[in-house]
N, CA, C and O atoms as a Tinker XYZ file with bonds, in Angstrom:
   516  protein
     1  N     12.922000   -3.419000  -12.769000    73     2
     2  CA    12.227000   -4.304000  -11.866000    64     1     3
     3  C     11.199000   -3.508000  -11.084000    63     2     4     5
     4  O     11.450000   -3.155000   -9.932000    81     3
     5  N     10.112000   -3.232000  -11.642000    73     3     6
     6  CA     9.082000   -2.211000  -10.853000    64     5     7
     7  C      8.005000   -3.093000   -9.462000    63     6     8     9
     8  O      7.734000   -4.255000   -9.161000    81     7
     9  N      7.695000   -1.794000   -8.978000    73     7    10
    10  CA     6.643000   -2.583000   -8.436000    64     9    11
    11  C      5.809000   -2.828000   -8.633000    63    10    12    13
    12  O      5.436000   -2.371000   -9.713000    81    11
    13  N      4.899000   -3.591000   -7.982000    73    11    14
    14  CA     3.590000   -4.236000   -8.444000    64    13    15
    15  C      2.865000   -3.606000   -7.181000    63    14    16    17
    16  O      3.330000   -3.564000   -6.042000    81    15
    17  N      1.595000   -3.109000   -7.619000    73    15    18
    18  CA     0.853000   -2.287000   -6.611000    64    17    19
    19  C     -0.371000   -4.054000   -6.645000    63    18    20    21
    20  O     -0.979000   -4.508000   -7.614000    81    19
    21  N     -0.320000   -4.505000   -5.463000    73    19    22
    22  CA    -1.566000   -5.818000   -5.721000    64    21    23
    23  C     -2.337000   -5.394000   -4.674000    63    22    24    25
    24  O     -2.238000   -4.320000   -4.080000    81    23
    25  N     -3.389000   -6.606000   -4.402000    73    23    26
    26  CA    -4.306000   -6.705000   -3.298000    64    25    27
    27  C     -3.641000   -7.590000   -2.936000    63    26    28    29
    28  O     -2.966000   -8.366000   -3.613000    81    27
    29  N     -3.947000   -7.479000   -0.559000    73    27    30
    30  CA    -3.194000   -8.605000   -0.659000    64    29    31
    31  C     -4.291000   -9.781000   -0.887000    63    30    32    33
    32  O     -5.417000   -9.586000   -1.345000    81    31
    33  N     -3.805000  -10.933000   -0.520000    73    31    34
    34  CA    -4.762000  -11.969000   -0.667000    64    33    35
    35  C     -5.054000  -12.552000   -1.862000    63    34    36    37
    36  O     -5.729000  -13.578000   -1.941000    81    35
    37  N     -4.628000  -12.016000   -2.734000    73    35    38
    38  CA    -5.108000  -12.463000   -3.972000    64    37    39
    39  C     -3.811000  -12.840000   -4.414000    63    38    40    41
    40  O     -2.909000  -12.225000   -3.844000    81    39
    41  N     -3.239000  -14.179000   -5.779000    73    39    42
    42  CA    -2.273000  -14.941000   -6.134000    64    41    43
    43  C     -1.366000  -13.595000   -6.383000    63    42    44    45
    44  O     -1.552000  -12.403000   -6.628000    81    43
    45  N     -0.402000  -14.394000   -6.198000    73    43    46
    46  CA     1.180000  -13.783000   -6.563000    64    45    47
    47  C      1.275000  -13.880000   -7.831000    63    46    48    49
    48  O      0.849000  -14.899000   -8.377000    81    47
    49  N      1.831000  -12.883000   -8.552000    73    47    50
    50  CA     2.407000  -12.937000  -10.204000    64    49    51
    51  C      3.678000  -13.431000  -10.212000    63    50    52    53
    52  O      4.359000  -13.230000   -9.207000    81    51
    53  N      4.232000  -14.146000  -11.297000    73    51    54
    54  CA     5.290000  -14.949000  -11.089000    64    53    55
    55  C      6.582000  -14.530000  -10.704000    63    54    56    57
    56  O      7.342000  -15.165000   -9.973000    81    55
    57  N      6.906000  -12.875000  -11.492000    73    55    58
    58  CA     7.446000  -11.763000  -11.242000    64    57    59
    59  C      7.446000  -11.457000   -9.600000    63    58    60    61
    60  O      8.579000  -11.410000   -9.122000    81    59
    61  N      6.448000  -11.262000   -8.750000    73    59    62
    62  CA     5.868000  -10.152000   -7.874000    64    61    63
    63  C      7.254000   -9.910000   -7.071000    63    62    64    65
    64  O      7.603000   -8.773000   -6.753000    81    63
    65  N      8.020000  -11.066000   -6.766000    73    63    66
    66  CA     8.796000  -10.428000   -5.270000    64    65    67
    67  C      8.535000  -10.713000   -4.326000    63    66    68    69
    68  O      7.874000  -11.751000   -4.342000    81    67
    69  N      8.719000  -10.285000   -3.287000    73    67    70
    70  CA     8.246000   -9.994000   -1.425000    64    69    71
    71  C      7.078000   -9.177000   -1.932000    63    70    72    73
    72  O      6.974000   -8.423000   -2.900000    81    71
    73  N      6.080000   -9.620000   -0.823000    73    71    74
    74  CA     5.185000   -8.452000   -0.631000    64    73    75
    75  C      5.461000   -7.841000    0.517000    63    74    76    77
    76  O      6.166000   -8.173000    1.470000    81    75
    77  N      4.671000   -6.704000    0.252000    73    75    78
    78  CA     4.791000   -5.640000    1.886000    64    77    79
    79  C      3.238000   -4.799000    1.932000    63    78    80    81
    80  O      2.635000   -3.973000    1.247000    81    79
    81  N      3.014000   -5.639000    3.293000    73    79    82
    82  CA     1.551000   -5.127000    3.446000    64    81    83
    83  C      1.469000   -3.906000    4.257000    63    82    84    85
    84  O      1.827000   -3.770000    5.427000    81    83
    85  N      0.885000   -2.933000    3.377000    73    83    86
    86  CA     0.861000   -1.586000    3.763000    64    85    87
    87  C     -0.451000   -1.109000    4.158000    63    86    88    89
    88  O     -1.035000   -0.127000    3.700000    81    87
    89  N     -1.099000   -2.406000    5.614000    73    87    90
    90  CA    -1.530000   -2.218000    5.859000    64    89    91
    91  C     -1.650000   -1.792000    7.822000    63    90    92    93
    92  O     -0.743000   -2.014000    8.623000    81    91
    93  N     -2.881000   -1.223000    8.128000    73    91    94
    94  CA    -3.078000   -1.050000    9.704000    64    93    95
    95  C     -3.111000   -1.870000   10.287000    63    94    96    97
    96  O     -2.768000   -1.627000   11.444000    81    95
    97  N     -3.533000   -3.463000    9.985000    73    95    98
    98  CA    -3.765000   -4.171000   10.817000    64    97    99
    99  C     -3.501000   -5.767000    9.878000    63    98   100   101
   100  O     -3.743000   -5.839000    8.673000    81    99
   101  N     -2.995000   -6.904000   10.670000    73    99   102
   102  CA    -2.781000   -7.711000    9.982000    64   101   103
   103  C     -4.089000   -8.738000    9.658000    63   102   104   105
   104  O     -5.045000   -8.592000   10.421000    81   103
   105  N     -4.185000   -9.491000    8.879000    73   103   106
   106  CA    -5.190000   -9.994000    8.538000    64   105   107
   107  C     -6.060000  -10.811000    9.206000    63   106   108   109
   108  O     -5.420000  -11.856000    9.320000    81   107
   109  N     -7.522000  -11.034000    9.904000    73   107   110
   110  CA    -7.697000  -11.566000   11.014000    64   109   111
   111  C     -7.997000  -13.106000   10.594000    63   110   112   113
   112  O     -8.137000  -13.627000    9.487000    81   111
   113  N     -8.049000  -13.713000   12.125000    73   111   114
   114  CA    -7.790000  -15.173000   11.349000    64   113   115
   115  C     -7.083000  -15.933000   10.762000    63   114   116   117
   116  O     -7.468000  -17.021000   10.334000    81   115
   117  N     -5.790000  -15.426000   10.634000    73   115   118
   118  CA    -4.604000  -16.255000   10.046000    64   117   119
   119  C     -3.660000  -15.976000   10.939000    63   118   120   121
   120  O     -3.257000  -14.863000   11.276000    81   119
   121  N     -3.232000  -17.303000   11.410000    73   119   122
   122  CA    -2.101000  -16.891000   11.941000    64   121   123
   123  C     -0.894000  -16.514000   11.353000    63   122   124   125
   124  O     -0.575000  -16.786000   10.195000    81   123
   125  N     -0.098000  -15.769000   12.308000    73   123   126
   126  CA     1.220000  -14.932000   11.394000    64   125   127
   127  C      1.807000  -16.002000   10.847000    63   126   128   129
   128  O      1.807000  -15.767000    9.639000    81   127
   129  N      2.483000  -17.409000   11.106000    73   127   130
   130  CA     2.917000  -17.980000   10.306000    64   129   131
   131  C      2.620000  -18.491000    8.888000    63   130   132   133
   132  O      3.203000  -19.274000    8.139000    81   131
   133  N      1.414000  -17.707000    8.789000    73   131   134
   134  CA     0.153000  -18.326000    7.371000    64   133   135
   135  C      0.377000  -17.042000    6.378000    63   134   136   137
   136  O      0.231000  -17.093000    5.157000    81   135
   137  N      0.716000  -16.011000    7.041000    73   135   138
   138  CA     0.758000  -14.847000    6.353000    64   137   139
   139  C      1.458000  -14.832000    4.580000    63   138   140   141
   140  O      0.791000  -14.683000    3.555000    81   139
   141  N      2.558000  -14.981000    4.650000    73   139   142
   142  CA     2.920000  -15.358000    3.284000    64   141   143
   143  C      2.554000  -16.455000    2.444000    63   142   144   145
   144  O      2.321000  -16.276000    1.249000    81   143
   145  N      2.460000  -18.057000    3.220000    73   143   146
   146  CA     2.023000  -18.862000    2.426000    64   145   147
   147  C      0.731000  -18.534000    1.956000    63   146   148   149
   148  O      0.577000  -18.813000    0.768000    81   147
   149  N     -0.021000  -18.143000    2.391000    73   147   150
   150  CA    -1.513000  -17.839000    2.140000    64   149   151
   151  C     -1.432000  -16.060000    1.084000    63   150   152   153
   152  O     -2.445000  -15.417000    0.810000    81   151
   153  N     -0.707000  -15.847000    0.882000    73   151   154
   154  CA    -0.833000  -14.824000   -0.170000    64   153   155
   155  C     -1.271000  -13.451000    0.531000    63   154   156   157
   156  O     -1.829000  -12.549000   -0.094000    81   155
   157  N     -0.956000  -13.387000    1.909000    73   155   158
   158  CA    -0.988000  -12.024000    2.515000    64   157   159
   159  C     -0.074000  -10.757000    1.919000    63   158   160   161
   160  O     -0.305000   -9.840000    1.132000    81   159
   161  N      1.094000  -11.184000    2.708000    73   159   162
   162  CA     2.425000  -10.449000    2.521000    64   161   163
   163  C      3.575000  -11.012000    3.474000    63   162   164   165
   164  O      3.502000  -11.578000    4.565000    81   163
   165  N      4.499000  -10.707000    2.796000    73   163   166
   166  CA     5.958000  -11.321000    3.253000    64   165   167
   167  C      6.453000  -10.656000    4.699000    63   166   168   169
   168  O      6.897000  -11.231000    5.693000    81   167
   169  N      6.254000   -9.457000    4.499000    73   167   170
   170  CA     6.423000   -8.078000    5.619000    64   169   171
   171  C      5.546000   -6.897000    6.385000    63   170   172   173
   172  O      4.856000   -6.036000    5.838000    81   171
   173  N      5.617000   -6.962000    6.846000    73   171   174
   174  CA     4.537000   -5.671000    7.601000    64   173   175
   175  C      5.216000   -4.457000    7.866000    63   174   176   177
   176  O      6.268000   -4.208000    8.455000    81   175
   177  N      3.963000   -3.427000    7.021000    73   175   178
   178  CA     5.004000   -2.481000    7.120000    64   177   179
   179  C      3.965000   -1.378000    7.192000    63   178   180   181
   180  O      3.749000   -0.783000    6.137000    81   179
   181  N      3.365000   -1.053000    8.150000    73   179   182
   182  CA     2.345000   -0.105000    8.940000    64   181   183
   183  C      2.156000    1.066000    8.447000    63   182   184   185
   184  O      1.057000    1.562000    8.200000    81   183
   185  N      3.459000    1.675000    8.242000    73   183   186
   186  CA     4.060000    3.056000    8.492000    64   185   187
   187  C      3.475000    3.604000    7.029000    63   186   188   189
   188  O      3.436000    4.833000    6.962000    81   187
   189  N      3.072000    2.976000    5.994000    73   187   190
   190  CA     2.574000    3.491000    4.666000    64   189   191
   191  C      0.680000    2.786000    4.618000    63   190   192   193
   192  O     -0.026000    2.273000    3.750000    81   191
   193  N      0.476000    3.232000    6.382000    73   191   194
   194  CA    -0.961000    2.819000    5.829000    64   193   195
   195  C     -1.846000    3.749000    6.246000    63   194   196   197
   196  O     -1.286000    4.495000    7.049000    81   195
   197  N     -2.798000    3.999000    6.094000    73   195   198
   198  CA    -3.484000    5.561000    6.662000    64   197   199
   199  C     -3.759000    5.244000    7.944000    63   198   200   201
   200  O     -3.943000    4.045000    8.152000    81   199
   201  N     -3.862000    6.195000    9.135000    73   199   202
   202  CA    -4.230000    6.094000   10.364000    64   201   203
   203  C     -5.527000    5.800000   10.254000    63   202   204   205
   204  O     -6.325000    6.024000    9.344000    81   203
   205  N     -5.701000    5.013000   11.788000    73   203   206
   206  CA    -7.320000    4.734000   12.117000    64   205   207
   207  C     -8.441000    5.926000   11.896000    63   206   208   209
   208  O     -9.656000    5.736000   11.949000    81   207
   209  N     -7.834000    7.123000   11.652000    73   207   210
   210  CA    -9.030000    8.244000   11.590000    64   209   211
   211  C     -9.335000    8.236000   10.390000    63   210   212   213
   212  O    -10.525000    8.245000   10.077000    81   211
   213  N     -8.090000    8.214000    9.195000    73   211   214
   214  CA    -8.123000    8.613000    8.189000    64   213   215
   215  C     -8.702000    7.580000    7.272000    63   214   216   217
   216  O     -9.376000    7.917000    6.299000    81   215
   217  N     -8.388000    6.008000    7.637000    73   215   218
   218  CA    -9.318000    5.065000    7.118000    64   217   219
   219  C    -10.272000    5.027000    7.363000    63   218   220   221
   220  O    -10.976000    4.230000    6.743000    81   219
   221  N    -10.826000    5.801000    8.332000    73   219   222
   222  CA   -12.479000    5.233000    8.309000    64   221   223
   223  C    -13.219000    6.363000    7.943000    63   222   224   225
   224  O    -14.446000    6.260000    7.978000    81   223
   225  N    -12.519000    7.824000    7.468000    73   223   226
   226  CA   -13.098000    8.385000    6.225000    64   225   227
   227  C    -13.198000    7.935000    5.028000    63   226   228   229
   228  O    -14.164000    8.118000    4.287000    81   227
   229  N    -11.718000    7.019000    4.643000    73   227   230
   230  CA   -11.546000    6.592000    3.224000    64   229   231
   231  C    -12.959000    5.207000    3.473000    63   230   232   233
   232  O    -13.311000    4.611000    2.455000    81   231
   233  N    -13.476000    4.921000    4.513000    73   231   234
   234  CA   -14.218000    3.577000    4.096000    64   233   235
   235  C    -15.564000    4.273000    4.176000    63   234   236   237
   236  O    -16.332000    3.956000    3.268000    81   235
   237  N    -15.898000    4.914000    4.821000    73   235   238
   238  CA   -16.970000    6.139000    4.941000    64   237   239
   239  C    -17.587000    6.687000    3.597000    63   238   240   241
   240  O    -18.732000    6.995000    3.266000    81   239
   241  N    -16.248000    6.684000    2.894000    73   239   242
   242  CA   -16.789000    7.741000    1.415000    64   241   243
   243  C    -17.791000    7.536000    0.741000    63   242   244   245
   244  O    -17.657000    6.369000    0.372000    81   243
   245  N    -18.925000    8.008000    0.247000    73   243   246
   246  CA   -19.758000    7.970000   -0.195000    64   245   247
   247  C    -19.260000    8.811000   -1.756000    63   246   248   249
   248  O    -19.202000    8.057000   -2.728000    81   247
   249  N    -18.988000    9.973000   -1.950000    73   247   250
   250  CA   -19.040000   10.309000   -3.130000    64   249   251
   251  C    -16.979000   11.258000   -3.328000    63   250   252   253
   252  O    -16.065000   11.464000   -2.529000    81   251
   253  N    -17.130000   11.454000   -4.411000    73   251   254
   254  CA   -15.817000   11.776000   -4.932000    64   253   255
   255  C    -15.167000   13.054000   -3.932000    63   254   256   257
   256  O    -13.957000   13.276000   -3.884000    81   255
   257  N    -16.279000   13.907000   -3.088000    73   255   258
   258  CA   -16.164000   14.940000   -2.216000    64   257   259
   259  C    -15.364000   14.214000   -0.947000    63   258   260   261
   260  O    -14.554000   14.797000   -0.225000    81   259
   261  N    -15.762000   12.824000   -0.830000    73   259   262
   262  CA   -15.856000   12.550000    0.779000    64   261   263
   263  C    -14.294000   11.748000    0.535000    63   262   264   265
   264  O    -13.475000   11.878000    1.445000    81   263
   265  N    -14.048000   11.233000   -0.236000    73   263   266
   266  CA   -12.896000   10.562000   -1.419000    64   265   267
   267  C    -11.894000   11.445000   -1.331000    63   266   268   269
   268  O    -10.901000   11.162000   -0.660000    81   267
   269  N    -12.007000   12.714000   -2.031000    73   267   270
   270  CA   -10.970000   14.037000   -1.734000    64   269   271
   271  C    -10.506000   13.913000   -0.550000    63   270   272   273
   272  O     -9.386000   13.553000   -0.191000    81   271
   273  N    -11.393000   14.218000    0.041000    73   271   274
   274  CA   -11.218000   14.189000    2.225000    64   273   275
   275  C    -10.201000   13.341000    2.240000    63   274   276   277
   276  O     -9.050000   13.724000    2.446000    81   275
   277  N    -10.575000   11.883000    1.985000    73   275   278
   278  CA    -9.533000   10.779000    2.304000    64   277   279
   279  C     -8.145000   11.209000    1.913000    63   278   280   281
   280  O     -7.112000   11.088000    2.572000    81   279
   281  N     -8.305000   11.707000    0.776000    73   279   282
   282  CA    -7.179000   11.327000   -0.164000    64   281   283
   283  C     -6.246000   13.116000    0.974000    63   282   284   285
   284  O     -5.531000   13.096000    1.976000    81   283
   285  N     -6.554000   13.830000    0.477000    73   283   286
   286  CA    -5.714000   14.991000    1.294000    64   285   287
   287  C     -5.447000   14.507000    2.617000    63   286   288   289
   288  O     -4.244000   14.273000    2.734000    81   287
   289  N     -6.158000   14.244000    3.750000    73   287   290
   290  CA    -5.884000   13.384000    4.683000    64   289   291
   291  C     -4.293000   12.717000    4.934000    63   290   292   293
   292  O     -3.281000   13.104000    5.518000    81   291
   293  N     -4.722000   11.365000    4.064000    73   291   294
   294  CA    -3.419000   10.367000    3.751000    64   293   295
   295  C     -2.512000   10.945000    3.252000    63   294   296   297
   296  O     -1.413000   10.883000    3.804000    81   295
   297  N     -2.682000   11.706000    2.025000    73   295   298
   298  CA    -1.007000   12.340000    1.354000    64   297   299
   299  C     -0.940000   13.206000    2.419000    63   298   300   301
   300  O      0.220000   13.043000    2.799000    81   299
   301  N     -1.491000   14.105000    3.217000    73   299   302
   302  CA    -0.939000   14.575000    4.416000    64   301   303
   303  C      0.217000   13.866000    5.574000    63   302   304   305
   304  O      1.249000   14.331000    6.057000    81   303
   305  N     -0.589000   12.331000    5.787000    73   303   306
   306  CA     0.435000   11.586000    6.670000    64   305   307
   307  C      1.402000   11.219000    5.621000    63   306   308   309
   308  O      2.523000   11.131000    6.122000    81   307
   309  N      1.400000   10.963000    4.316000    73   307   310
   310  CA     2.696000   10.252000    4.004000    64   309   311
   311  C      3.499000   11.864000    4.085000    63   310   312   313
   312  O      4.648000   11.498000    3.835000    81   311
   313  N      3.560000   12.843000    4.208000    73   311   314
   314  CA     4.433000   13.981000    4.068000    64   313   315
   315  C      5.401000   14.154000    5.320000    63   314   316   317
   316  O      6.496000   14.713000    5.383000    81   315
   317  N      4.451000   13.319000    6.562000    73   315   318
   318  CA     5.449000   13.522000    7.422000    64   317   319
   319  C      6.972000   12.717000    7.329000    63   318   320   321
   320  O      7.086000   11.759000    6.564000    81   319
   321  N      7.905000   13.093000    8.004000    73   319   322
   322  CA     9.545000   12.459000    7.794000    64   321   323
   323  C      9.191000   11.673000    8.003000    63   322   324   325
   324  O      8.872000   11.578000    6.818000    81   323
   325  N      8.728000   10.532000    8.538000    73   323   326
   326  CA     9.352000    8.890000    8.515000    64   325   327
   327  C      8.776000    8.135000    7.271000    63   326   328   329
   328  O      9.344000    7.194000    6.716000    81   327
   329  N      7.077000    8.893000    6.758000    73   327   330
   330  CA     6.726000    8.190000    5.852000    64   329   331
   331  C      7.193000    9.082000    4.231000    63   330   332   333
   332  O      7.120000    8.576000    3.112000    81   331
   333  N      7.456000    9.879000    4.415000    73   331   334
   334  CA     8.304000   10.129000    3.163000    64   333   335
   335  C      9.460000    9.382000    2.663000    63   334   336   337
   336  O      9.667000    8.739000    1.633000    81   335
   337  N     10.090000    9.637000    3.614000    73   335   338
   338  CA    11.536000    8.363000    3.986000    64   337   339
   339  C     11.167000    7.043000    3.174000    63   338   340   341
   340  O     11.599000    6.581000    2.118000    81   339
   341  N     10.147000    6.594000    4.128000    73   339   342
   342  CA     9.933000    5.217000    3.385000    64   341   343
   343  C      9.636000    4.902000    2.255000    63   342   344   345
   344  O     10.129000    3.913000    1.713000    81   343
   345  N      8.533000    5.900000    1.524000    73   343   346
   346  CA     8.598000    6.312000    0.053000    64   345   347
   347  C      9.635000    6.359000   -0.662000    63   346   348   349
   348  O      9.795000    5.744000   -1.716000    81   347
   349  N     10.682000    7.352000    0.053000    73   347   350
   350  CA    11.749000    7.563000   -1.274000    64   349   351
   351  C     12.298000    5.930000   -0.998000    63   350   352   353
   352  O     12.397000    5.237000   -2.011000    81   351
   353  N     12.591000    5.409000    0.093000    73   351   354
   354  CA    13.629000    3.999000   -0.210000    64   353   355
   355  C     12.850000    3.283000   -0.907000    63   354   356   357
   356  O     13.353000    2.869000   -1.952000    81   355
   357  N     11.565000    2.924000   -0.657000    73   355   358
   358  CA    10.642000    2.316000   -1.733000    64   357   359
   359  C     10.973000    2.616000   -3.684000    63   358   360   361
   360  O     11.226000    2.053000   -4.749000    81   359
   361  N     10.782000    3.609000   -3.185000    73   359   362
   362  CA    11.237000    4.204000   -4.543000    64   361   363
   363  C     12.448000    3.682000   -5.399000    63   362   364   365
   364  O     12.365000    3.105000   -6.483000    81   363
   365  N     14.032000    4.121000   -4.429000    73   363   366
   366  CA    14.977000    3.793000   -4.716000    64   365   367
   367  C     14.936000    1.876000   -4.903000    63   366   368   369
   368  O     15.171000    1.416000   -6.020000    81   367
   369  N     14.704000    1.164000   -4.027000    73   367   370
   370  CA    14.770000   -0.494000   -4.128000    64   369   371
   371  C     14.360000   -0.634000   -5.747000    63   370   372   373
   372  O     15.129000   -1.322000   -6.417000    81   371
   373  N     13.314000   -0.091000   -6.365000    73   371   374
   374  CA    12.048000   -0.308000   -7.334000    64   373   375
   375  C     12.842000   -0.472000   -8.564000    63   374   376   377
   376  O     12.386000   -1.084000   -9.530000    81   375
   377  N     14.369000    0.213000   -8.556000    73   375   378
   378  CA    15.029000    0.409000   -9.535000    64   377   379
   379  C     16.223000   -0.875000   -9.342000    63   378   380   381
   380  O     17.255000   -0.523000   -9.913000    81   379
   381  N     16.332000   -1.920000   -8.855000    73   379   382
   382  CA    16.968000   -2.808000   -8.549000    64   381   383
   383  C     16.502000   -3.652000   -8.369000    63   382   384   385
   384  O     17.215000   -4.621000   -8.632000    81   383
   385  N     15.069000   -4.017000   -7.828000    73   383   386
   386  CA    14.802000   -4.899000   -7.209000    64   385   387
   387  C     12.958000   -5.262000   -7.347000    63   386   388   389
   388  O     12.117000   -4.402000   -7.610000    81   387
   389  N     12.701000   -6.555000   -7.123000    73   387   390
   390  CA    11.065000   -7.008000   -7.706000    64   389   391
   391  C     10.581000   -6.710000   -6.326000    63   390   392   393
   392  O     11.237000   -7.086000   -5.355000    81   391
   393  N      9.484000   -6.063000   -6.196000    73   391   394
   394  CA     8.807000   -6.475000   -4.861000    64   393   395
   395  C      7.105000   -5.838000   -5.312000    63   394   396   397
   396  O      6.743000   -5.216000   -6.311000    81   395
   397  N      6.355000   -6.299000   -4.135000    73   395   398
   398  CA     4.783000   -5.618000   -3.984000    64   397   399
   399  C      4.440000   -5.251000   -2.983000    63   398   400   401
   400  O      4.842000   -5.640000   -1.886000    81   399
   401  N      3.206000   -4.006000   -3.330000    73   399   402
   402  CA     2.748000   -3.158000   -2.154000    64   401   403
   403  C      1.520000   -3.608000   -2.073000    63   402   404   405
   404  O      1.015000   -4.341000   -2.924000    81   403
   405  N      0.899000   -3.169000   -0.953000    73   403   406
   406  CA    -0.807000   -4.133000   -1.312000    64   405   407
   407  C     -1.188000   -3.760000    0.239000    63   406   408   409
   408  O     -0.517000   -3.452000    1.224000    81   407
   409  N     -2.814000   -3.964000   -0.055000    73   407   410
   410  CA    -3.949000   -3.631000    0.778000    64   409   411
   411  C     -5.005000   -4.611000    0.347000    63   410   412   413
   412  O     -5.200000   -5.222000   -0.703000    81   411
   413  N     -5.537000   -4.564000    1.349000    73   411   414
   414  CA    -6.716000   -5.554000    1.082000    64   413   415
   415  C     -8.359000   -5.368000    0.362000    63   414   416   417
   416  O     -9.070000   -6.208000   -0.190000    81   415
   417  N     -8.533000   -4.239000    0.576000    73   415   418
   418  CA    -9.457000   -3.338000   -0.519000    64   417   419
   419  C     -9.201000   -3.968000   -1.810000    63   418   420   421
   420  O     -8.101000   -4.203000   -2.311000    81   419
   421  N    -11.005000   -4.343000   -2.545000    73   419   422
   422  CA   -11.484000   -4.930000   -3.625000    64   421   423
   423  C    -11.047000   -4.198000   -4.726000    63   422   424   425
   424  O    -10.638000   -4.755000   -5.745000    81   423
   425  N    -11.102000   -3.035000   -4.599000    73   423   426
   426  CA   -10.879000   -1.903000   -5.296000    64   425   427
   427  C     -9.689000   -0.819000   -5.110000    63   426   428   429
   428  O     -9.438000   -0.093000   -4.147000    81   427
   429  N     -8.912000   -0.986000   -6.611000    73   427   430
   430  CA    -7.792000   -0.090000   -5.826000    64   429   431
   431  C     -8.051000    1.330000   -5.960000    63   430   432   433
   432  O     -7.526000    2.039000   -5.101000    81   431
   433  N     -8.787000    1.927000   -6.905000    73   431   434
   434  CA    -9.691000    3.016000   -7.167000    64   433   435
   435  C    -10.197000    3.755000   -5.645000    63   434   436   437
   436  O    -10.168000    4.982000   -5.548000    81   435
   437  N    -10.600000    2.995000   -4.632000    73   435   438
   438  CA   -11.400000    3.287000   -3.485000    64   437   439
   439  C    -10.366000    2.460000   -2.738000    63   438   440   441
   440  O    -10.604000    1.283000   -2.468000    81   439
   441  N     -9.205000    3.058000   -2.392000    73   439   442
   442  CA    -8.056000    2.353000   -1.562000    64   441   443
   443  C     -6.879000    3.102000   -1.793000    63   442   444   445
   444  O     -6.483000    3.493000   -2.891000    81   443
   445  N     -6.113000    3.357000   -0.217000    73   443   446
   446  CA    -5.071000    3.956000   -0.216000    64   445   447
   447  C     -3.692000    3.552000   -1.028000    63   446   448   449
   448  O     -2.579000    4.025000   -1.256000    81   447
   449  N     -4.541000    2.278000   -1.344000    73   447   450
   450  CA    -2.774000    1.865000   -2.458000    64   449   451
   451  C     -3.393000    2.422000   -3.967000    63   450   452   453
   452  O     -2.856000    1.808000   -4.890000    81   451
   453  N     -4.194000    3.236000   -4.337000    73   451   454
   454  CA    -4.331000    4.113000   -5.606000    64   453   455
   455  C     -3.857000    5.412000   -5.236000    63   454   456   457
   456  O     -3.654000    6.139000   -6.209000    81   455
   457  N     -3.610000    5.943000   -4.062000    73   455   458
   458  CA    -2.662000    7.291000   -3.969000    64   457   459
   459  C     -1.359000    6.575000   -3.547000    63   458   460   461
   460  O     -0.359000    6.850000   -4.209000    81   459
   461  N     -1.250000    5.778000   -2.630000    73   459   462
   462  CA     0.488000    5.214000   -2.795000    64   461   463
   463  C      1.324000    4.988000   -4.161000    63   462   464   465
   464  O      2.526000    5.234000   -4.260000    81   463
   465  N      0.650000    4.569000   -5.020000    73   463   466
   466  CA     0.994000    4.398000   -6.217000    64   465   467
   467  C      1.146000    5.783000   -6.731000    63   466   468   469
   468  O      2.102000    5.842000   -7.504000    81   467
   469  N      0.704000    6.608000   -6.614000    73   467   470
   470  CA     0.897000    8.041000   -7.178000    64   469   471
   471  C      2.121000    8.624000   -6.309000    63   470   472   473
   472  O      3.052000    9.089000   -6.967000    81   471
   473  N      2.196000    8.643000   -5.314000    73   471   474
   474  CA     3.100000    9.014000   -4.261000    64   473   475
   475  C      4.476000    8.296000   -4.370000    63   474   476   477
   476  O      5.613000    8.732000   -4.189000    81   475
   477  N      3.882000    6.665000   -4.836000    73   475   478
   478  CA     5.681000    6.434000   -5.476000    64   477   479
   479  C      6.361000    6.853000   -6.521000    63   478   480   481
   480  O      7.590000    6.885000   -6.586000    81   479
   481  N      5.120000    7.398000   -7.901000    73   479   482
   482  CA     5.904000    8.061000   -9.065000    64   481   483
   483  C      6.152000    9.175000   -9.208000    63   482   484   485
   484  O      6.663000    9.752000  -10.168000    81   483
   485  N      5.647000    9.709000   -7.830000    73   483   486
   486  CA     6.429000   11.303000   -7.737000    64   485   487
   487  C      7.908000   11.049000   -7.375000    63   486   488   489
   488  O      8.927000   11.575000   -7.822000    81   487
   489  N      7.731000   10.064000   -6.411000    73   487   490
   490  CA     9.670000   10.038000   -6.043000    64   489   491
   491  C      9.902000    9.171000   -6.819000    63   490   492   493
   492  O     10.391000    8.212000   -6.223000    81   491
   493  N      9.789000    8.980000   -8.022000    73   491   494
   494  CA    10.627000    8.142000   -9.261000    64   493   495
   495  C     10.413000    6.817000   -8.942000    63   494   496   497
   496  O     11.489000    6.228000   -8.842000    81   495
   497  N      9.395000    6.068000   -8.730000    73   495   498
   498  CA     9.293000    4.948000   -8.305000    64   497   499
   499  C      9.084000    3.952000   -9.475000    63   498   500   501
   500  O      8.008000    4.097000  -10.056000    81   499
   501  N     10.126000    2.693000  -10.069000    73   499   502
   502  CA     9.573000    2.449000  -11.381000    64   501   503
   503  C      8.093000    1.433000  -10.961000    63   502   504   505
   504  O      7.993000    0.607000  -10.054000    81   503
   505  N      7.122000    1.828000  -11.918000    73   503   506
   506  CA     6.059000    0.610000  -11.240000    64   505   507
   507  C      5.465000    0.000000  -12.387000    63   506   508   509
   508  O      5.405000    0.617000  -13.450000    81   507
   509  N      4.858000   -1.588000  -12.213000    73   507   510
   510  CA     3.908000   -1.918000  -12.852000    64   509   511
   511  C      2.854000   -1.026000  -13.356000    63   510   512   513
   512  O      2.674000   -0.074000  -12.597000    81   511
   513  N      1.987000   -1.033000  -14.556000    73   511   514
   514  CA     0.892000    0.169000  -14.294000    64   513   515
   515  C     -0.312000   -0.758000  -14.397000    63   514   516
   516  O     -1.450000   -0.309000  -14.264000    81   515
């Protein structure tokens, strides 16, 4: 039962699960009770999203140099204990259980859920690919 790395906002796969938005900030304009029906996410879950400094390098990036930046940055914060933690249980659920991770970025290429996704198959995370 892997995960599904999605955008949020965009339809649910029939498969998907709960989502968990692994994002900084919740979506503006909807109220929280709209959040799931409307194809946000089921849960909020902050703690796997890059800090305000570090996103606005990753939105900043101009070329694969400025991209690096981001990316060392973020796998920097997920290394600390609470967001490792959350990784490995992420990890562990993935093998039992359906769920999705997601950000709101068009592109997962140019978005912190294309290194989360790498960061879950280091700790054995089974995933959609």
């Amino acid at each position: 039962m892997p995960i599904r790395i999605v955008r949020l906002g965009s339809a649910r796969h029939p498969d998907e699960g709960p989502r968990i938005g692994t994002v900084r900030r919740p979506p503006r304009g909807v109220p929280k009770a709209e959040f799931a029906r409307r194809d946000w996410y089921d849960c909020w879950f902050p703690q796997l999203a890059p800090s305000a400094e570090t996103m606005k390098i990753g939105q900043a990036a101009q070329g694969e140099r400025d991209w690096a930046s981001f990316v060392r940055r973020y796998r920097a914060e997920m290394a600390a204990p609470g967001a490792a933690q959350a990784l490995s249980l992420l990890a562990t659920l993935s093998r039992s259980s359906s769920f999705s991770v997601g950000c709101y970025c068009e592109q997962e290429a140019r978005c912190h859920r294309s290194v989360l996704r790498q960061l879950l198959q280091a700790q054995g995370a089974s995933l959609v690919p």
